[in-house]
N, C-alpha and C positions, 0 to 999 in steps of 0.2 A: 211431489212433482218430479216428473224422468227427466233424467239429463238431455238437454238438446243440444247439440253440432249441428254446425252449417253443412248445408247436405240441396241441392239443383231438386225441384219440385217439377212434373211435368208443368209446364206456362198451361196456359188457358187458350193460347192457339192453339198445340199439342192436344188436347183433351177436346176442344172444340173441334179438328182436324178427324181423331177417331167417332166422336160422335156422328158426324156427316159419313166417313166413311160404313158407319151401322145404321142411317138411319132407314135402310130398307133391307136390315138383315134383323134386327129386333123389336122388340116392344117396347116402346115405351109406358114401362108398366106404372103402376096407381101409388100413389102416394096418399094412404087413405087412415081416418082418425079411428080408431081403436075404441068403443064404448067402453065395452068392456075392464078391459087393460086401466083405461083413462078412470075410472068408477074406482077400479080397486087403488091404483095407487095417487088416484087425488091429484090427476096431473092431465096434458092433452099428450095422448101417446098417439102417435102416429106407425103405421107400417110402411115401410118401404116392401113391397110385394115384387120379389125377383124370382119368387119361388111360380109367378104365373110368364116367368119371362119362357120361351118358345121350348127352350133344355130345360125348362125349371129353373135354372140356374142362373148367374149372373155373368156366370164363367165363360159364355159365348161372346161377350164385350172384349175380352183381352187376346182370347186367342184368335178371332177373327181380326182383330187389329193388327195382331202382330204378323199375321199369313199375309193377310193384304199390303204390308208395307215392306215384304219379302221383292226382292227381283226375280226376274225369269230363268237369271243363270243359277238362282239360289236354290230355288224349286224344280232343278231338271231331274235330280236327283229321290225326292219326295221328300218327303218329311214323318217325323218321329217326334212324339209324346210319350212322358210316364203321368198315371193318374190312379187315383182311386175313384173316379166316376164323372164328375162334371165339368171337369177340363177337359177327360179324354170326351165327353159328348160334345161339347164345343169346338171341341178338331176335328173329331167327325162330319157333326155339319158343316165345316168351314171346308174341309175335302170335298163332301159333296158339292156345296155351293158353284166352289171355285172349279171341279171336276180336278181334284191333285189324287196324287197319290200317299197317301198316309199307314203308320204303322202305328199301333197306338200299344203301348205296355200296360199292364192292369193288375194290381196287388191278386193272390190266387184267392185271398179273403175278400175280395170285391162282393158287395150284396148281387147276385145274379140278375135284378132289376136293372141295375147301372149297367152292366153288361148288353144285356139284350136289347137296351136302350141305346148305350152304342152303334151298336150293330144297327139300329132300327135308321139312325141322324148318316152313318157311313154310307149304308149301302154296299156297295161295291168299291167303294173309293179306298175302304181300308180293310187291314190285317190287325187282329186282336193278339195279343200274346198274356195270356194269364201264367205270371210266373212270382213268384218270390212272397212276401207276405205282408211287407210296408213296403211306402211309399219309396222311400229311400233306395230298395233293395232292387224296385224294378227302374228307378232313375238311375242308378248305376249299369243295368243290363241296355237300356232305351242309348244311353250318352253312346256308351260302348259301339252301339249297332253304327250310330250316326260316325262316328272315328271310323268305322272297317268300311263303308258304304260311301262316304262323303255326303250325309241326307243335314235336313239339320232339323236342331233338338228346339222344340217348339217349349217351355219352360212353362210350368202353371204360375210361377210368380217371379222370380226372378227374371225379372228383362223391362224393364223400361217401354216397351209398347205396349207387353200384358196390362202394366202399371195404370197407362193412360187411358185402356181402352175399361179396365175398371172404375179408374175416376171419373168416367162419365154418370155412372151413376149417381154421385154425387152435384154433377152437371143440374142432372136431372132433378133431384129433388130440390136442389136449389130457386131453380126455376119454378115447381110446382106449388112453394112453399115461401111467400114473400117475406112474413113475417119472422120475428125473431127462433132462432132455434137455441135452444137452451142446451143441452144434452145432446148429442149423435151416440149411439151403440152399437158397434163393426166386429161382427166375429173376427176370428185370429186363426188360421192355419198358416199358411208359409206367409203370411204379409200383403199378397197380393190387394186384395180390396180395401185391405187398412191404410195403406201406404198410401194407395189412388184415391180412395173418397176422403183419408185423412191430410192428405197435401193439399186437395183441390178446397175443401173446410178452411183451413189455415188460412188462406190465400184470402177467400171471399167470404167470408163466416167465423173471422176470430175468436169472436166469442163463446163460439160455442165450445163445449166442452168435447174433446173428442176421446172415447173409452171402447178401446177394443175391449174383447171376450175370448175369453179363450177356455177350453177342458181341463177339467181339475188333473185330468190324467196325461195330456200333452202339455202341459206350459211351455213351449219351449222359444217363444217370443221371451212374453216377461221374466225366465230365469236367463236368458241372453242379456236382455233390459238392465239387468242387475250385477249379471258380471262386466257390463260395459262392452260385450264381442258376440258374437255367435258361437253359441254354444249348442252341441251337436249332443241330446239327450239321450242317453245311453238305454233306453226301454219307457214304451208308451203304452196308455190303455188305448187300442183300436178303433173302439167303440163310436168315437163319435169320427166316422171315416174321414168324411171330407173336412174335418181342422184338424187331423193327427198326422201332424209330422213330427220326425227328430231333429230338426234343421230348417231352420227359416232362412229365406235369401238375404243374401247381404246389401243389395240395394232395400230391400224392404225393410230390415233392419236399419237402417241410417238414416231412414225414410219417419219412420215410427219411433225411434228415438226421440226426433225433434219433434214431430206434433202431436201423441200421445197424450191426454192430461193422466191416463191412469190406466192398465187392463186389470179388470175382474175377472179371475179363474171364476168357475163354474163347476160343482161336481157334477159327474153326469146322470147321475138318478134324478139332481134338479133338473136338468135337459129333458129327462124321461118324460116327468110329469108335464113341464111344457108341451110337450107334443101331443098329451094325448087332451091335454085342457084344450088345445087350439082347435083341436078335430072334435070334441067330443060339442064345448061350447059354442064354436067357430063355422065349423066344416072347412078348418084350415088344415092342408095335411102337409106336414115340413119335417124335413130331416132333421138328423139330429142337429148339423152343422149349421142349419138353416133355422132352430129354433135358440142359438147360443147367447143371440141378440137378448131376447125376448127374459131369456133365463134370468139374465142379470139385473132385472128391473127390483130383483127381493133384495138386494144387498145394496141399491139405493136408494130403497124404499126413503126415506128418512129427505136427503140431499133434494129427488126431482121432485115431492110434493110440491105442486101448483108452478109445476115447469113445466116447458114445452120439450117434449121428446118425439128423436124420431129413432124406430129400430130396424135394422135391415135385416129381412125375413129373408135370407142369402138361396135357400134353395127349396127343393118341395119332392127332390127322389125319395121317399122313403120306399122301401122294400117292405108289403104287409106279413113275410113272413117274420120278420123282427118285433110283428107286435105282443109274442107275450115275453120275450127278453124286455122290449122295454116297459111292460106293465110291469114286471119282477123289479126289475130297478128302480121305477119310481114308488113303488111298495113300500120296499126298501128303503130308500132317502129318504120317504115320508112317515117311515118309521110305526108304518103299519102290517108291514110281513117280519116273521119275527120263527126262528128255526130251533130245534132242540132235538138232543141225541136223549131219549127220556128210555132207560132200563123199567121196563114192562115186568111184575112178577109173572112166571111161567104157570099161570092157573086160568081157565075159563073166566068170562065175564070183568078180565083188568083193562083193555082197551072200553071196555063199556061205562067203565067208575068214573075212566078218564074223560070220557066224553062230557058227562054227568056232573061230575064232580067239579070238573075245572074250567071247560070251555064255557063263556058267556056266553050269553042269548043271541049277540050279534060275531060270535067269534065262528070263524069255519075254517077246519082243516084243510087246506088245499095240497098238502102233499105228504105222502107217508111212506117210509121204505124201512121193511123190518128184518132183521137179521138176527135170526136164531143161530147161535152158536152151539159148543159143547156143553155150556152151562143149563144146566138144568133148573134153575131156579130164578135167573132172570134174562131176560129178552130184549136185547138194545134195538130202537126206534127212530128212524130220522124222521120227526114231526115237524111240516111247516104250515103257522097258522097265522090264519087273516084275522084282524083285528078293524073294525068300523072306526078305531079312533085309535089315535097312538098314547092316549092317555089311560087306556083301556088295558096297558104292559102292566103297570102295578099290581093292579087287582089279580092279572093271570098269575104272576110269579108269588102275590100272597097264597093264591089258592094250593097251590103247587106245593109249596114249603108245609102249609096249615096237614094237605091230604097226604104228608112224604113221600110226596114223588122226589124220585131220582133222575136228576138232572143234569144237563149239560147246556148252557146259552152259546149260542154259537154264532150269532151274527157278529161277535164284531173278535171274534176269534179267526184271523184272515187266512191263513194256512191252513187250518181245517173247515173252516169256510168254503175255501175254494176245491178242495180236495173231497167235499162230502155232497156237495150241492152245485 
């Protein structure tokens, strides 16, 4: 159990207050039971679907709250966001809506979907600035602009109306959803929708259990959680854009302290495979950020058997150019792509023995890069092969040793790893 402090909850007039202020700028999207999901893990899974919300996202709840409870002298100026994709879409449309002027800052490793997608919710209302490479880097350039200009900095989770106008989703499923909820599962980037649908839970849903999510490669909630402060992570994996921050807000943090029962990290290859199980089974297409929910159901496999769950499907941008990065990863985690530096003797017909000799009937090479050096007598090989079963590694690596090949495993070798592949 995380330590909880007393810490101000948005009230239920405050979140009632933004939900009326949205109820003609959003969806109120489905709250709908999961066959599936509920089949495999022996339980009633629900989805919260914010990924069919108008941005995809759910991210338009907070920042449209927080513009609309802006003054006239506040806004003469414009306003200024930093994002990695669905906050900055959500001020976009909130510029158009409202006809403001907006600037919106955007990591330069933005997937160019979220980009264009910006631009598509702006209009003419805003200015894009692709600069820096995290989150972090372009919220420091964005604060900046708003100090030399006088605009103000529209915050993706730190701020108490972002806060409210996210807790309405939980508003919302509340209402859709009379019966008992056992489980809630809240991805985790800077705190914003944990804080609002985990305060608003607290309040009216004690009992439920409430479990953010978060990237095995951003933790930077729960290693906060742990040192008891906000703690600013010194290097993140990117990957899963919209939860990878260095730095979660301090109201969010103090927010999530108290009503937290637990966050489960998530590595991101299990994220990988989520998304494409959702599309492939489903015809659910969700970002990574947007599948972290869903992710976490394997590591309470055991706990929600014959409980009632619900899991927020946070967003649905994916960028289809990302799809064979994230087929490669979920390979990967599932411990069915499998990589080797293999010294080929320098003779006719040794790539063909090897075919022959070692690969199984369902094993296929998807990737090969050879480089012949000076040596004259062998030939090193970066071989990457697919595997129909991950139990199917024993037998490769018997065969291998039995035919003496020369070897090198290289998957969980990280430094050469990442340097060869």
């Amino acid at each position: 159990m995380l330590k909880k402090n007393k810490i101000h909850f948005p009230s239920y007039k405050e979140v009632k207050t933004a939900k009326n202020l949205l109820k003609n700028i959003i969806y109120e999207t489905p709250l709908h039971i999961n066959n599936l999901l509920s089949e495999k893990y022996k339980a009633k899974v629900y989805l919260k679907r914010e990924d069919l919300q108008i941005i995809r996202s759910y991210k338009i709840r907070g920042a449209y709250n927080k513009i609309k409870n802006l003054t006239h002298q506040e806004l003469k100026n414009g306003i200024v966001c930093a994002s990695a994709g669905n906050h900055a879409q959500g001020v976009a449309y909130s510029c158009q809506l409202l006809k403001l002027s907006g600037k919106i800052y955007m990591p330069s490793t933005t997937p160019k979907q979220k980009v264009e997608r910006v631009k598509m919710f702006g209009k003419q209302y805003v200015k894009i600035n692709l600069i820096g490479d995290t989150f972090d880097a372009v919220s420091y350039e964005a604060i900046k602009d708003c100090k030399k200009n006088k605009k103000i900095f529209i915050h993706p989770f730190d701020d108490i109306k972002i806060i409210e106008g996210q807790a309405t989703v939980g508003l919302e499923i509340l209402k859709q959803y009379k019966h008992k909820i056992d489980y809630i599962f809240i991805p985790i980037g800077g705190g914003g929708l944990a804080s609002g649908v985990g305060s608003h839970f607290q309040q009216f849903s004690p009992n439920t259990k409430i479990i953010g999510v978060e990237p095995e490669g951003a933790p930077s909630m729960s290693y906060s959680l742990k040192k008891g402060k906000v703690i600013e992570l010194k290097k993140i994996d990117r990957f899963i854009d919209g939860a990878s921050v260095k730095k979660v807000g301090k109201l969010n943090f103090d927010i999530c302290n108290k009503v937290l029962h637990d966050i489960q990290i998530v590595p991101e290859g299990k994220v990988c495979t989520t998304i494409l199980d959702l599309y492939n089974l489903e015809a659910i297409v969700a970002e990574p950020a947007g599948a972290l929910s869903i992710s976490a159901l394997d590591f309470y496999s055991k706990k929600i058997k014959g409980k009632t769950i619900v899991c927020i499907l946070s967003g649905g941008n994916n960028d289809i150019t990302r799809t064979e990065e994230i087929r490669e990863r979920s390979l990967l985690y599932e411990e069915k792509k499998h990589y080797f530096i293999v010294k080929f003797p320098q003779r006719a017909g040794s790539l063909k023995e090897f075919v022959n000799n070692i690969l199984g009937t369902k094993d296929d090479i998807t990737y090969f890069e050879y480089y012949k050096k000076t040596s004259k007598e062998e030939g090193p090989a970066i071989i990457g092969i697919e595997l129909s079963d991950k139990k199917e590694l024993s037998g490769l690596l018997a065969r291998m040793k039995k035919y003496k090949v020369h070897f090198q495993y290289i998957n969980k070798n990280t430094d050469l790893f990442r340097v060869l592949i």
